[in-house]
C-alpha positions as CSV (number, residue, x, y, z in Angstrom):
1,X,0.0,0.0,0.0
2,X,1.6,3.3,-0.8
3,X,-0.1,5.2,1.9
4,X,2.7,5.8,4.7
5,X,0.7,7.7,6.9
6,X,-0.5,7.1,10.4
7,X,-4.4,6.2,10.5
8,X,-7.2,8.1,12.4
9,X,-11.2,7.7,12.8
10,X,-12.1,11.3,11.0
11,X,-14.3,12.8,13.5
12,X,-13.9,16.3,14.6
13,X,-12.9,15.6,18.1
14,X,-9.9,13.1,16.6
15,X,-9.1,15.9,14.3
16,X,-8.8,18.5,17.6
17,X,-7.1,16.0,19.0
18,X,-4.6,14.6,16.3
19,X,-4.7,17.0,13.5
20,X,-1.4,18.7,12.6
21,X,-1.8,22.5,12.0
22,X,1.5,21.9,9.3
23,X,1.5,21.5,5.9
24,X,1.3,17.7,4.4
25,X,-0.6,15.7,2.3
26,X,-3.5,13.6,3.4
27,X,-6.5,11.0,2.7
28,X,-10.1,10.1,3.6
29,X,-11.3,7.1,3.0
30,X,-14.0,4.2,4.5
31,X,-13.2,0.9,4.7
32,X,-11.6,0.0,1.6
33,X,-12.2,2.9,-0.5
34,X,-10.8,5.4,-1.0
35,X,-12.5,8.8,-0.9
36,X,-9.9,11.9,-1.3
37,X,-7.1,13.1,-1.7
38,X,-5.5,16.6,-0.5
39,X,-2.8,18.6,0.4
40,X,-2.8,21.9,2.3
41,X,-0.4,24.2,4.0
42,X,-2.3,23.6,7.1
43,X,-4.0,20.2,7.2
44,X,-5.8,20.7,10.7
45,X,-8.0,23.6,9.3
46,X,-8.7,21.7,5.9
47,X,-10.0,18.7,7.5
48,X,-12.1,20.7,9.8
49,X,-13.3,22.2,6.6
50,X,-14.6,18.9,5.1
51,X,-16.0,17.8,8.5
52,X,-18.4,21.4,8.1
53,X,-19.7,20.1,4.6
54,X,-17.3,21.8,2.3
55,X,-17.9,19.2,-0.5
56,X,-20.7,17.5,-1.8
57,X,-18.4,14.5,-2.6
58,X,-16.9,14.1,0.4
59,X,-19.4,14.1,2.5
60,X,-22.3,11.8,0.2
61,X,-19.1,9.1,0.9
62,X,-19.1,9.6,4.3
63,X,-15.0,9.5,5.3
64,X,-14.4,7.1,8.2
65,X,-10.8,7.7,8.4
66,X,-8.2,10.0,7.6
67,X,-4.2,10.2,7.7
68,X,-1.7,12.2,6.6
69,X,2.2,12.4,5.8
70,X,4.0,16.2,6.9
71,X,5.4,17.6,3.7
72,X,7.0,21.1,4.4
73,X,7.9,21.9,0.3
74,X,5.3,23.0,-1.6
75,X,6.4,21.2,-5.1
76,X,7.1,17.7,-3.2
77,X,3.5,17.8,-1.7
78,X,2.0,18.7,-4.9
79,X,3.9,15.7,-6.2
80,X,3.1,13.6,-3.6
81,X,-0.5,14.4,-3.8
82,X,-0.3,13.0,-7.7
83,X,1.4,10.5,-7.0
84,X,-1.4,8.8,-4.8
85,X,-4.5,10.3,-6.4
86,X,-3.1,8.2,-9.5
87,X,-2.5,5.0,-7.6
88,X,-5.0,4.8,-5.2
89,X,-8.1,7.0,-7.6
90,X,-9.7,8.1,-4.6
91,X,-13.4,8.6,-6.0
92,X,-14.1,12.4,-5.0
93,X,-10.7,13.9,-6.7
94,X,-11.4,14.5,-10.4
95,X,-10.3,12.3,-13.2
């Protein structure tokens, strides 16, 4: 599995509790599928932003779970964030 992350239930107290305010890349899923893929210069604040609805994706699939790997550089998260939307085709990110 190319997902290197650690796992978490996404929920927003696990978010308040776990979520790092740095910049990464990260990924919602339920059980075996997988639902999104992101990247953000402050992942905290972006998953609280899907937990309030922000996409009509997101939350028809219902994340159970989230993760995410810290990624300071701008250009290697952008990368990173390819890389797994192409192995893993999460089904909210576009084609």
């Amino acid at each position: 599995m190319p997902w290197q992350g650690t796992l978490y239930t996404f929920n927003r107290s696990t978010v308040i509790a776990s979520g790092p305010r740095w910049a990464g890349v990260y990924a919602l899923w339920r059980d075996d599928r997988w639902i999104y893929i992101g990247q953000s210069e402050n992942i905290f604040d972006r998953l609280l932003e899907h937990l309030s609805a922000d996409d009509d994706c997101i939350t028809r699939e219902r994340p159970s779970g989230f993760g995410f790997e810290l990624i300071a550089d701008a250009l290697a998260r952008e990368a990173r964030e390819g890389e797994l939307i192409r192995e893993l085709l999460p089904v909210c990110n576009p084609p």
